[in-house]
N, C-alpha and C positions, 0 to 999 in steps of 0.2 A: 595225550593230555586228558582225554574225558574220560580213560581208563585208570588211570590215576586217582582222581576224585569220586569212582562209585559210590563207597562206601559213605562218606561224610554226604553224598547227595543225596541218597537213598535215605540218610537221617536225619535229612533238613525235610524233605518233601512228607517223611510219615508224623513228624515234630508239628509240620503246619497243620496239615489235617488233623494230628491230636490237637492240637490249642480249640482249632476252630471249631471242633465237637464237642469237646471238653465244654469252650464259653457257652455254646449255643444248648448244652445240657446244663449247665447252670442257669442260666435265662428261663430257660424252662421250668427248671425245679421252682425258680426263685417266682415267677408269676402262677405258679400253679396250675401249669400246662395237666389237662385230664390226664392222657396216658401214664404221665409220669407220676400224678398225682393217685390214682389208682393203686398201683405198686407202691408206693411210699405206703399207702394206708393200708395194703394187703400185708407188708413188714414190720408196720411199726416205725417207719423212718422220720425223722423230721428233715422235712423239705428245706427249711433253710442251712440244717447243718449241710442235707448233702449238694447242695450249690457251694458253696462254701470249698466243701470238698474238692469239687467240679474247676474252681475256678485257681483253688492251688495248686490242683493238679496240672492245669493248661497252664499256669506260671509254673512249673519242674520242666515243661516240656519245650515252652519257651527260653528256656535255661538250654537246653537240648539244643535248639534251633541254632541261637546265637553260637554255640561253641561249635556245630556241624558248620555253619557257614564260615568260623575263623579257619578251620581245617581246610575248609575247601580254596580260601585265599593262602592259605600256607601251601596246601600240595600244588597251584598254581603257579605259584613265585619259586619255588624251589624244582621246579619243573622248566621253568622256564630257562632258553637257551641266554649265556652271560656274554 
């Protein structure tokens, strides 16, 4: 059974970790964390577009999440003995 599910678990666990770096990199841009604020101003970036950025990204990825963990209830149930 847990061989079955690698793959959609493997894309829910790396889906989490994007969201949750993703938001906490938008947090960052968006209060004007130094390091990140630095590099914006070495590029020429605007820090609220790229939070912005940051935070649709981490909503694609939770897009990602939700549809790996239906996968992972599908390969469970269609796995399972009837």
């Amino acid at each position: 059974m847990a061989e079955d599910a690698t793959c959609p678990t493997c894309c829910a666990v790396m889906s989490a970790l994007g969201i949750i770096l993703l938001f906490l990199f938008g947090v960052m841009f968006n209060n004007g964390a130094v390091s990140l604020k630095l590099v914006a101003i070495e590029h020429g970036w605007d820090s609220y577009q790229k939070a912005q950025a940051c935070f649709l990204a981490a909503g694609f990825y939770g897009v990602t999440f939700v549809l790996s963990f239906v996968a992972i209830i599908v390969k469970n149930r269609s796995s399972a003995p009837s």
